[in-house]
C-alpha angles and dihedrals in degrees: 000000000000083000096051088049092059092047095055087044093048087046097052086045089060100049096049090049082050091052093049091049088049085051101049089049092056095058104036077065093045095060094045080052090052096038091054090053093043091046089041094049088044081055094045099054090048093072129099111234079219137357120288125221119207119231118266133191113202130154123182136187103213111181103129088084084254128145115250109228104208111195123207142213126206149164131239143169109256093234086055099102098169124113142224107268101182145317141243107209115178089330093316127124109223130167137216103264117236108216086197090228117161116252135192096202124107120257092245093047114099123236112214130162095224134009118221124176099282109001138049124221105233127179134209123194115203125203107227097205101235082237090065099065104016088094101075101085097188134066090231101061100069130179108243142203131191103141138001135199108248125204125200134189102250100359125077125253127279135214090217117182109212099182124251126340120168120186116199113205090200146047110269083221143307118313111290101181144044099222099219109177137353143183140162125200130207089256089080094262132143137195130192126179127190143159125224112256085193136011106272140182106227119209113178132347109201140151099258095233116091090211101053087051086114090036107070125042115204128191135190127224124201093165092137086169095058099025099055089058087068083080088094095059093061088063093045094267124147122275118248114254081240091060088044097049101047091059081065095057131106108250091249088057098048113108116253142069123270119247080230090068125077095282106135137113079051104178113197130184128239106269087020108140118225128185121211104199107181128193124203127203101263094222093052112151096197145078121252130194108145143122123266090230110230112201138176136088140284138234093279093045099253115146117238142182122207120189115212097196122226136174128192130156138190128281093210123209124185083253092059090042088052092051092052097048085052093048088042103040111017096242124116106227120202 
């Protein structure tokens, strides 16, 4: 009896256990269920609906009859495979140029410029035909871009907005300086040197876009004792300390006045050295390639406009791509 009581009980034990592993089981499979569809949804919500192009802030004098090659960055899914077929800018048909280079990887693998989490930076560089903006005579009628109808091969087109380009048909004047010496760092700093080919009354310096205005510090060196000593470096000679020291510099302590102090009217000699030093905000998320406009007028009174050329572009973090998906398509990304 007292056998067969343990058998019933020991049988009972073992189906139960049996019960509990089959329950275990069940739901071990119902969370990896759960988790795929979680992880799938989470996936899901990460992609762009289209692809997304950055803004970008050019400006261009074309008056030697050339074509202006505009290159373009833009954000896809990294499962978008899809390319950029052509272009309608201002009316105008342009197509993605093909420098012919050599490449080793394979014709399925994707070229991008940076990988994020979800997505890959890719650029795309047009060719404007010379013919299609050499009608405008004057400065003032300038052809502009702020978005452009893109085409791809098995996507549909897109309206994208790139920012502010502005393309000048003519000269803004004669030359007014003699450029001496430039460099740029990796801390988003630029320098520019030049010398004054005339005497000339300067009125404003400025970047000649309205929304990088507190992107972008300028000042302003008339340091004719230091910067004069520069001449050397034109025929290979060294830099001064002075020159190599100053790179190291924070930008407060850098020598010069900002144009957002009460600079202007700002009279030089003819022969008189100036040094242009920029700043750019150091979490910019666009491209920049534009002229620091000079203005002012000359001995004789003539106006003039002198474009000092930069160029800066992003260094771009996951932080800053979710931040301009955001801006650009209204979902926070993770």
């Amino acid at each position: 009896m007292i056998l067969q009581k343990y058998k019933i009980f020991n049988t009972a034990g073992l189906v139960g256990a049996t019960n509990l592993k089959k329950s275990i089981f069940w739901v071990g499979i119902a969370i990896c269920i759960l988790s795929f569809i979680g992880n799938y949804l989470f996936f899901q919500s990460e992609q762009l609906k289209e692809p997304i192009f950055l803004d970008h802030y050019y400006d261009f004098e074309n008056y030697n009859n050339n074509d202006i090659d505009l290159t373009f960055y833009y954000l896809t899914n990294k499962n978008d495979t899809f390319k950029i077929k052509n272009a309608l800018i201002n009316g105008v048909e342009v197509y993605p140029v093909s420098y012919g280079g050599f490449s080793m990887l394979p014709n399925n693998t994707q070229q991008y410029e940076q990988e994020f989490t979800h997505h890959y930076l890719k650029s795309v560089t047009f060719s404007i035909p010379y013919s299609s903006i050499s009608s405008f005579e004057s400065l003032e009628e300038v052809w502009s871009i702020e978005n452009m109808i893109v085409s791809f091969y098995d996507h549909k087109d897109i309206n994208a907005e790139i920012g502010k380009i502005n393309i000048y048909t003519k000269p803004s004047t004669d030359k007014i300086f003699d450029f001496q010496v430039s460099g740029s760092s990796n801390q988003h700093r630029e320098y520019k040197i030049m010398t004054a080919l005339q005497s000339l009354n300067i009125s404003n310096i400025s970047v000649p876009f309205e929304e990088l205005i507190d992107e972008v510090e300028i000042k302003v060196n008339l340091n004719q004792e230091k910067l004069k000593q520069l001449k050397v470096l034109k025929y290979g000679g060294d830099s001064p300390a002075w020159f190599d020291d100053e790179r190291k510099k924070d930008w407060n302590e850098l020598e010069g006045v900002s144009t957002k102090e009460q600079l202007f009217p700002l009279k030089i000699r003819a022969g008189d050295w100036m040094q242009l030093q920029m700043a750019f905000n150091p979490n910019h998320k666009s491209y920049f390639q534009f002229g620091i406009r000079i203005e002012g007028v000359t001995e004789n009174g003539e106006p003039f406009v002198e474009r000092v050329l930069i160029n800066d572009y992003p260094h771009l973090s996951q932080k800053n791509i979710n931040e301009i998906i955001e801006a650009k398509q209204g979902v926070v990304s993770e």
